[in-house]
N, C-alpha and C positions, 0 to 999 in steps of 0.2 A: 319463264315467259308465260305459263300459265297461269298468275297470280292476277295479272291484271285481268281478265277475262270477267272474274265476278262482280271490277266495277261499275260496267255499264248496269247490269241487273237492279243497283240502288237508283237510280233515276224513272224507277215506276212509283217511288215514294210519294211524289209532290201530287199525283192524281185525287188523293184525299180531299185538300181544298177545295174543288168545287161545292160538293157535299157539304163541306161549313157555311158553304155561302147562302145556302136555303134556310137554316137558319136564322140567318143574316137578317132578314126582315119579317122576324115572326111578329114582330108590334104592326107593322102593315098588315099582315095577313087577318091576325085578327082583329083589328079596325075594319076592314074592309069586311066579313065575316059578320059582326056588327049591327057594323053601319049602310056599306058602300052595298053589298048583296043584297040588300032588300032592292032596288032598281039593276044592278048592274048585275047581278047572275040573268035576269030573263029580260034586259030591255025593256024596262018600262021607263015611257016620256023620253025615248029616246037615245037610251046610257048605252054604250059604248062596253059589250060584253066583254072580259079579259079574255083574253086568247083570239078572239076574232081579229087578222089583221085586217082586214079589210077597214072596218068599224075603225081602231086605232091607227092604223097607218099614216092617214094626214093629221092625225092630233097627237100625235108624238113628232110630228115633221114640224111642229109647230113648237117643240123645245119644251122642257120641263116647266121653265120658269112660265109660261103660258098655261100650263097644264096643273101647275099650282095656283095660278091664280084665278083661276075658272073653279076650281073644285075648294079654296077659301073664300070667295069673292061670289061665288054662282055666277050661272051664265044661261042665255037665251040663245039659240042658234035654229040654223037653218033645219035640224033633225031633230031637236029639243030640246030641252032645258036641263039644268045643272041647279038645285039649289044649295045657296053657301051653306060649306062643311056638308052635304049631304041630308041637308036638316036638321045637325046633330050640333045644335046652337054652342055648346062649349066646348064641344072635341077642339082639342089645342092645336095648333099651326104643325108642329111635326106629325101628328098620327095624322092629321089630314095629308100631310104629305108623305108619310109613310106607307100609305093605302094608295097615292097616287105611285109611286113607287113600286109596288105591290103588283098593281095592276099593269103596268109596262113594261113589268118584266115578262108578265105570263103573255104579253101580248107583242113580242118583237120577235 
């Protein structure tokens, strides 16, 4: 009756994944690194700092696909401006959206 007792102790295994999941999005991280922290580490023109929920709260309420197309596309708003891609006229449609990505994570 003793045997079974050491099976529940394998179920601290799967704790590891999360730790992969960082990662996960190291082509965001360094796009944003880049690209995105030149305005978005200190708010300049108005960007929306990673981690500040305040700042990100209603612009992630607004859904990714918004949040992509603001940060490909540029945008003008009530708090500032967004220019397309960051200003980084060829960064490709994923790492822009891998840096958008990036940044939502640290900021939810």
């Amino acid at each position: 009756a003793a045997a079974p007792a050491p099976a529940p102790a394998a179920a601290p295994a799967p704790a590891p994944a999360p730790v992969a999941a960082a990662p996960a999005n190291a082509a965001g991280e360094s796009v944003y690194k880049r690209t995105c922290a030149l305005c978005h580490a200190s708010g300049v023109a108005g960007a929306p700092v990673p981690g500040n929920k305040d700042d990100w709260g209603p612009r992630i309420e607004q859904g990714k696909d918004t949040l992509y197309k603001h940060a490909l596309e540029g945008y003008t708003g009530e708090k500032g401006m967004m220019p397309a891609r960051g200003g980084a006229a060829t960064l490709p449609d994923d790492d822009v959206k891998a840096a958008v990505d990036f940044m939502v994570a640290k900021s939810q």
